[in-house]
C-alpha positions as CSV (number, residue, x, y, z in Angstrom):
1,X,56.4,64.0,5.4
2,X,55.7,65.4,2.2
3,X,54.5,68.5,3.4
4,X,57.5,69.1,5.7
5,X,59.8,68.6,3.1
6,X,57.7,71.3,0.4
7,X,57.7,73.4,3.8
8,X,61.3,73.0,4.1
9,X,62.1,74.1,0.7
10,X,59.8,77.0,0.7
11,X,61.4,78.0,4.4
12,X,65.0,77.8,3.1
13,X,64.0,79.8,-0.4
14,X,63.0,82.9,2.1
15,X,66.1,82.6,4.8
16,X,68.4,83.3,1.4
17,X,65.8,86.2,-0.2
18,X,68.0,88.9,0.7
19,X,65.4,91.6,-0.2
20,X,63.0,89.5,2.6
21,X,65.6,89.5,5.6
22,X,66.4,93.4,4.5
23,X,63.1,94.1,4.9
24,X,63.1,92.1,8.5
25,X,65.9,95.1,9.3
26,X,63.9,97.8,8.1
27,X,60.9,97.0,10.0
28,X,63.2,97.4,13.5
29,X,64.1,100.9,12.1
30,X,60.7,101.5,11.2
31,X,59.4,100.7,15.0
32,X,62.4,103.0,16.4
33,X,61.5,105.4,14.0
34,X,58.0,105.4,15.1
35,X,58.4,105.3,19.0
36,X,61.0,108.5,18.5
37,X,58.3,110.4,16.1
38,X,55.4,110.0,18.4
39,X,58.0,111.2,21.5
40,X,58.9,114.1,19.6
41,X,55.5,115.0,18.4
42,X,54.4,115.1,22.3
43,X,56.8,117.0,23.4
44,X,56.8,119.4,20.1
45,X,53.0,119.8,20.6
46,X,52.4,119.8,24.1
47,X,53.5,122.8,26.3
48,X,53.7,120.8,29.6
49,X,55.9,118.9,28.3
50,X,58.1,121.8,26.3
51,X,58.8,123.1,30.0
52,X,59.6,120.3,31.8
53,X,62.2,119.0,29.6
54,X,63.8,123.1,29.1
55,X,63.1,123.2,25.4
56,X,60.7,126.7,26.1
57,X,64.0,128.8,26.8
58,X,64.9,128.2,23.1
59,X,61.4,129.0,21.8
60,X,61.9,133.4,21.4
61,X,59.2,135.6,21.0
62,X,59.8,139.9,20.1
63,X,58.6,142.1,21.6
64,X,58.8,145.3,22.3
65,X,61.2,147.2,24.7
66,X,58.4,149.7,26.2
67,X,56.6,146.5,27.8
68,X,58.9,146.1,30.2
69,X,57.4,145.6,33.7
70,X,54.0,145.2,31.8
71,X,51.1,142.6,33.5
72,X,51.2,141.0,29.4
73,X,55.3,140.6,29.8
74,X,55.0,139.5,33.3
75,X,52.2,136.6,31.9
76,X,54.3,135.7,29.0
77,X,56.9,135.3,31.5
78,X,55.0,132.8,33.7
79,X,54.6,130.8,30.2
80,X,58.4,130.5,30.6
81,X,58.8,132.0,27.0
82,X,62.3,133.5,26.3
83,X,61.0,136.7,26.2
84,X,63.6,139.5,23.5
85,X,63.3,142.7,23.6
86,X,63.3,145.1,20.9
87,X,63.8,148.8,20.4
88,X,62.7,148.6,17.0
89,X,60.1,146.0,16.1
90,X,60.9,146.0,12.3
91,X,63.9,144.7,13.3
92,X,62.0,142.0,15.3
93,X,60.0,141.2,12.0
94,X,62.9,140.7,9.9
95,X,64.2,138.0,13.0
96,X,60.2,136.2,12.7
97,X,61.1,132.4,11.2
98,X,65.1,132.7,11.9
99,X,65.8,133.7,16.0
100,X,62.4,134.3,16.5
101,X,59.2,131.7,16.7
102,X,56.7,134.7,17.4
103,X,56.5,138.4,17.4
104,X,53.8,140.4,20.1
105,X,52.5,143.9,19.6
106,X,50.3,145.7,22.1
107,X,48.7,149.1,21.3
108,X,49.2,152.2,23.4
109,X,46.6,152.3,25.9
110,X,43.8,152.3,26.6
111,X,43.0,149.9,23.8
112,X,45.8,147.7,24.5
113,X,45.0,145.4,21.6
114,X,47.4,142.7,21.5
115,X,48.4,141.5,17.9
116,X,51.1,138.1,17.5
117,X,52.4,137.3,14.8
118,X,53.8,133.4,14.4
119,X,56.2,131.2,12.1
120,X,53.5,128.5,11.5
121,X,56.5,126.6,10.1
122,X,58.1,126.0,13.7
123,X,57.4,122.5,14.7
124,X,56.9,124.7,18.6
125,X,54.2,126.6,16.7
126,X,51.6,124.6,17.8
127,X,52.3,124.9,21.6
128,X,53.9,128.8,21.5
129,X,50.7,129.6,20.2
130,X,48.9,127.9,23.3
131,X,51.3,129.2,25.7
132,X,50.5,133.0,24.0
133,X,47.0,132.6,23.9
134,X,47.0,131.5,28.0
135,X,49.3,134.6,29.0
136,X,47.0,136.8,26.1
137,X,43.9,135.8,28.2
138,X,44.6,136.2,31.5
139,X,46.1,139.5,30.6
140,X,42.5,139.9,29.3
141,X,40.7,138.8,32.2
142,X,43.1,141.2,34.4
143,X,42.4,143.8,32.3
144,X,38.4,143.7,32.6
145,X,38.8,142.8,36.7
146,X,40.9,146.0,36.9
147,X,38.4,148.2,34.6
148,X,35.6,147.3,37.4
149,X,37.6,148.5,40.0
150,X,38.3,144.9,41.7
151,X,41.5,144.8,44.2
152,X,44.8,143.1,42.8
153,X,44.0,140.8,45.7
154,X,40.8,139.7,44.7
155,X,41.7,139.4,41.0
156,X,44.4,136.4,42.6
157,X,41.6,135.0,43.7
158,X,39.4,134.9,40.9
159,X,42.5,134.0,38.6
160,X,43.3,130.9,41.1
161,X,40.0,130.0,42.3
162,X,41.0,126.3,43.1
163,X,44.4,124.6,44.4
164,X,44.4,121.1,42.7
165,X,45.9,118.6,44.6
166,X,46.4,115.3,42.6
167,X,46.4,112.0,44.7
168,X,47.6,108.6,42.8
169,X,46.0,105.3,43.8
170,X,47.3,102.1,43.0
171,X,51.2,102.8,42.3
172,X,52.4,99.4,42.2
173,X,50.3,99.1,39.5
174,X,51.6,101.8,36.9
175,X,52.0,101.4,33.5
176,X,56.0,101.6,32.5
177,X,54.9,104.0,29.3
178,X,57.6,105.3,27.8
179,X,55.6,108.8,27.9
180,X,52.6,109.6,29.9
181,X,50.6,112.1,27.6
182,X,47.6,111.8,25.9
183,X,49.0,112.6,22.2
184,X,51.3,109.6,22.9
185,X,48.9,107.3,23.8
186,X,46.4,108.5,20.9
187,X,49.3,108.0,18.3
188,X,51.2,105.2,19.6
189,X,48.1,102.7,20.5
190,X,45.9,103.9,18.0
191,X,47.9,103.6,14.9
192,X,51.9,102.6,15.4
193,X,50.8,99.4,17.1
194,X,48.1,97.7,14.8
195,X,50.8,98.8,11.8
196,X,53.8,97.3,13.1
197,X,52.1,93.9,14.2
198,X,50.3,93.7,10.6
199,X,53.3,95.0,8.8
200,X,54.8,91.5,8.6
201,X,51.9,89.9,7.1
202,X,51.9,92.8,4.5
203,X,54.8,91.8,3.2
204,X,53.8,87.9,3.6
205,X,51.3,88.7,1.0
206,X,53.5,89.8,-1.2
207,X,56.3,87.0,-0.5
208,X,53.9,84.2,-1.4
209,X,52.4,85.7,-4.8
210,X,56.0,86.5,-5.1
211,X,56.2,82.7,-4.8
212,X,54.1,81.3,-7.1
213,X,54.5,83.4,-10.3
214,X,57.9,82.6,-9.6
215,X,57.5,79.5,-9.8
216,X,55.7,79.9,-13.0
217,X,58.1,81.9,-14.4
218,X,61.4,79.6,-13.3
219,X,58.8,76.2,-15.4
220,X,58.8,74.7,-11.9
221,X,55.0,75.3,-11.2
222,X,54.1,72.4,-13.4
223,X,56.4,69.8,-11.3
224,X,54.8,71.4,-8.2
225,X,51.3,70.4,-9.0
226,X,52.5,67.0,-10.9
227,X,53.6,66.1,-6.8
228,X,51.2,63.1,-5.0
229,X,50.1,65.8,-2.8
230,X,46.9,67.2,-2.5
231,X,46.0,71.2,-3.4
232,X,45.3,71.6,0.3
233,X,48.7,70.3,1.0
234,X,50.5,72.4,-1.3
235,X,48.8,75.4,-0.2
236,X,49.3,75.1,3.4
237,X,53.3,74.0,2.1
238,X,53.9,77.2,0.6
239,X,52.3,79.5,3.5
240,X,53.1,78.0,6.4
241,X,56.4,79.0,6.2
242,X,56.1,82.0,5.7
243,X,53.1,82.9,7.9
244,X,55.3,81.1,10.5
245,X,57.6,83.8,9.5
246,X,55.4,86.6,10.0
247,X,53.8,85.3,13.1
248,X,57.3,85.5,15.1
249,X,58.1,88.9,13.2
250,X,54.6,90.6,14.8
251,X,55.0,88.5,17.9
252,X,58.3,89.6,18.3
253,X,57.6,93.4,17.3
254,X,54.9,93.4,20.5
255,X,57.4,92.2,23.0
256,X,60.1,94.6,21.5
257,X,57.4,97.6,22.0
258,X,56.7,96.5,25.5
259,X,60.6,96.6,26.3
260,X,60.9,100.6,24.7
261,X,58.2,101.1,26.9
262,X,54.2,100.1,24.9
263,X,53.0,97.8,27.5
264,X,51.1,95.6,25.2
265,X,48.4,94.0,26.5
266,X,46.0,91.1,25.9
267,X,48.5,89.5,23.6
268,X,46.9,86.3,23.0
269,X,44.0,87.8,21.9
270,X,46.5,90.1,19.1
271,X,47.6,87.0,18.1
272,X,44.5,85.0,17.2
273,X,43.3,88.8,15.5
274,X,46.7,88.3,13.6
275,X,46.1,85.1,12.5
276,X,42.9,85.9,10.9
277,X,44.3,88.7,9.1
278,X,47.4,87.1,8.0
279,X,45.2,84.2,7.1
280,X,43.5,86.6,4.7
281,X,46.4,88.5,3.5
282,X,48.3,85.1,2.5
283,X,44.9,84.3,1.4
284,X,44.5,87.0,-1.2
285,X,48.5,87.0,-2.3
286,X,47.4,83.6,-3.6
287,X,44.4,84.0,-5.4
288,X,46.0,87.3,-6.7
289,X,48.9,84.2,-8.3
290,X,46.3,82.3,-10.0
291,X,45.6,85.3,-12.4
292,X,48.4,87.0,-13.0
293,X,52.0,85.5,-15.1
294,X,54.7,88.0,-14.4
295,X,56.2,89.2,-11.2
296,X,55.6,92.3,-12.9
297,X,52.1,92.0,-12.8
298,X,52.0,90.8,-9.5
299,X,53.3,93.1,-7.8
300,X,51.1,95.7,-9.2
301,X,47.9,93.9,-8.5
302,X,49.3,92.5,-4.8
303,X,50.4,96.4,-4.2
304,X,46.6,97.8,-5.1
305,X,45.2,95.3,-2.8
306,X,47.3,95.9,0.1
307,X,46.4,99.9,-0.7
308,X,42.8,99.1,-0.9
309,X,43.1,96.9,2.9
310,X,45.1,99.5,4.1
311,X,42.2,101.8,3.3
312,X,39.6,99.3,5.3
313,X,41.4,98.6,8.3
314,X,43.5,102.0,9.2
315,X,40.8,105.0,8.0
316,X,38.6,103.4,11.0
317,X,40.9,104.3,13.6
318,X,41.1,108.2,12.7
319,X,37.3,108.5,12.4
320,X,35.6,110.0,15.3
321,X,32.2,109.2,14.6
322,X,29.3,107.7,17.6
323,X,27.1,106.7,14.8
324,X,29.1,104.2,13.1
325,X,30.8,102.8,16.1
326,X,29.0,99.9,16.6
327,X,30.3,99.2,12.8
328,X,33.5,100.2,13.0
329,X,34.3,97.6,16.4
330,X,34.5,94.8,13.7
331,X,37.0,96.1,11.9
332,X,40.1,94.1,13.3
333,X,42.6,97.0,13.4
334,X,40.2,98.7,15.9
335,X,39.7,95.5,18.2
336,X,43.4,95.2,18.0
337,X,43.9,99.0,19.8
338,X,40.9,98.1,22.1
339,X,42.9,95.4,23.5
340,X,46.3,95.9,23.2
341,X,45.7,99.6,24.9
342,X,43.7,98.3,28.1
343,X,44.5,95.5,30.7
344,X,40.4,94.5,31.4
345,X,39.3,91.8,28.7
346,X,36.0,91.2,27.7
347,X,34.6,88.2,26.4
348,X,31.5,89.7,24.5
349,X,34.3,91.7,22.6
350,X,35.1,88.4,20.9
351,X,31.9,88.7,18.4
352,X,33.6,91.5,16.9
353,X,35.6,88.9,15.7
354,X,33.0,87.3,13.8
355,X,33.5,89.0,10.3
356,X,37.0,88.7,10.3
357,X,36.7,84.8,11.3
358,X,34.6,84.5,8.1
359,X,36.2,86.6,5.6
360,X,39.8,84.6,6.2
361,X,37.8,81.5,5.9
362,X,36.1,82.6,3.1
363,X,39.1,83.8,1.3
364,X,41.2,80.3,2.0
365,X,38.3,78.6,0.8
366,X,38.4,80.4,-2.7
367,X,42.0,79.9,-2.6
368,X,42.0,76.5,-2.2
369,X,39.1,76.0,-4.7
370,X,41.1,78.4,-7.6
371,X,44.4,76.2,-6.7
372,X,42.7,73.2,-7.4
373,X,40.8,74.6,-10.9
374,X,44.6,76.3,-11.9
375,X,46.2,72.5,-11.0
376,X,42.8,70.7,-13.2
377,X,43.5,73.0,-16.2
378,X,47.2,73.2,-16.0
379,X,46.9,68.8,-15.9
């Protein structure tokens, strides 16, 4: 009873924190926000995808007039670039980074060297260079077939050596992504989604030091620890609300991504990864209370810490490294891509979860034990 009603208080001091249910808000915008970045960054960087949703005929590349008819136009062409031509290409230079992504000279022949110059600051850079570099090679190819006397015919042949027919199996079983490309994938699984379900309990962290040293700082902190309850008591009082809190908010967040199209898989097992962490977050917001005496203070020490474990658990997933893989599986943040990015489960991947299991428990120990040394001295 008297933990409900130090849970109730606690519960009913963050519904009216108007900076916490803000922050609710601006995690919704943050998942949009995210979901429409990694969209755009697939389509901006891929050239598949440039061309099948028209945005290559606003992509221009100069060149000059005299090419017309040429096998390097007619490849640039097949790139579906929107091809200008110029009379003068100083004039085209002085257009390179306003109306023009990319400018192409070829020398007389029979060099024909082909020089491109690009505005790198184009978000299309990336994939106009791609789609240049394709329609430059084959022109190269052509060019040596020709030079050895090989039929037009023939050079079709050797350009097109296979038809690819692609056969789908198991249709009924598709995933409803929101966008099937690799970037996507990459981006969305392997960093958006273990950032958005952890974001809650960042902020957790910083609600319950927030907490505390409030407490302190209000002379109420002396009353709390004068209740009948145990140190054990109080601390689970004061977090479970709001890791209750941040469990819906990261639960919620996963089916939200699933409905814009992130099948999320393997849930439960997210959510016991997210309780371990949270447990460890809330964890370390506390004992970061027991040694600080100003908000001020505490949010400079809780904001280092959450650096410093942002550090740990997000560097992993950009690191492309076979040596260190075998480490880098117990690192929570890459479990939690390895299972919410796959449908199979495997229960031997559940002694990854080993470290993670001990640290939290490790760190509510020490919390607890601190509480109880703050509540002696304080007594």
């Amino acid at each position: 009873m008297k933990l409900m009603v130090l849970s109730k208080k606690e519960a009913q001091d963050i519904l009216t924190n108007k900076i916490y249910i803000l922050l609710v808000f601006v995690q919704i915008f943050i998942i949009f926000g995210a979901l429409g970045l990694g969209m755009v960054s697939s389509v901006v960087t891929d050239p598949g995808l440039l061309d099948k949703y028209g945005a290559t005929s606003s992509l221009k590349v100069g060149i000059s007039e005299d090419l017309k008819n040429t096998s390097i136009v007619n490849n640039l062409k097949d790139q579906n670039l929107n091809l200008v031509f110029f009379k003068d290409m100083e004039e085209a230079d002085k257009q390179l980074g306003s109306q023009l992504v990319a400018v192409i000279r070829v020398s007389p022949p029979p060099e024909e060297n082909i020089l491109f110059q690009s505005d790198t600051s184009n978000p299309f850079y990336p994939a106009v260079s791609e789609k240049i570099n394709s329609a430059v090679d084959k022109f190269k190819l052509e060019k040596k077939l020709k030079s050895a006397g090989i039929s037009e015919d023939l050079i079709e042949k050797i350009e097109n050596p296979i038809i690819l027919n692609k056969i789908t199996i198991n249709n009924d079983n598709l995933s409803d992504l929101a966008m099937n490309t690799s970037y996507f994938v990459e981006i969305i699984y392997g960093f958006i989604v273990p950032f958005v379900l952890l974001l809650p309990f960042f902020l957790a962290s910083n609600i319950v030091t927030d907490s505390i040293v409030g407490e302190r700082e209000r002379k109420t902190f002396e009353i709390l620890l004068m209740a009948p309850v145990s140190s054990s008591m109080v601390i689970i009082g004061k977090i479970l609300p709001i890791f209750s809190f941040a469990m819906i908010q990261g639960i919620t967040w996963a089916i939200l991504l699933d409905i814009l199209g992130v099948p999320i898989y393997n849930l439960f097992i997210l959510i016991l990864i997210m309780i371990l962490v949270g447990l460890a977050f809330i964890g370390f917001g506390i004992l970061i209370s027991m040694f600080v005496d100003s908000t001020k203070e505490a949010n400079s020490a809780i904001t280092l810490t959450l650096m410093f474990a942002s550090f740990i658990l997000f560097i992993p997933l950009f690191m492309k490294v076979p040596y260190f893989e075998s480490i880098l599986n117990f690192i929570p943040t890459v479990l939690m891509v390895k299972m919410a990015s796959s449908p199979s489960f495997e229960p031997s991947s559940m002694i990854y979860l080993i470290p993670t299991f001990l640290l939290s428990t490790l760190i509510f120990g020490l919390t607890v034990r601190y509480f109880r040394h703050e509540r002696a001295i304080r007594l």
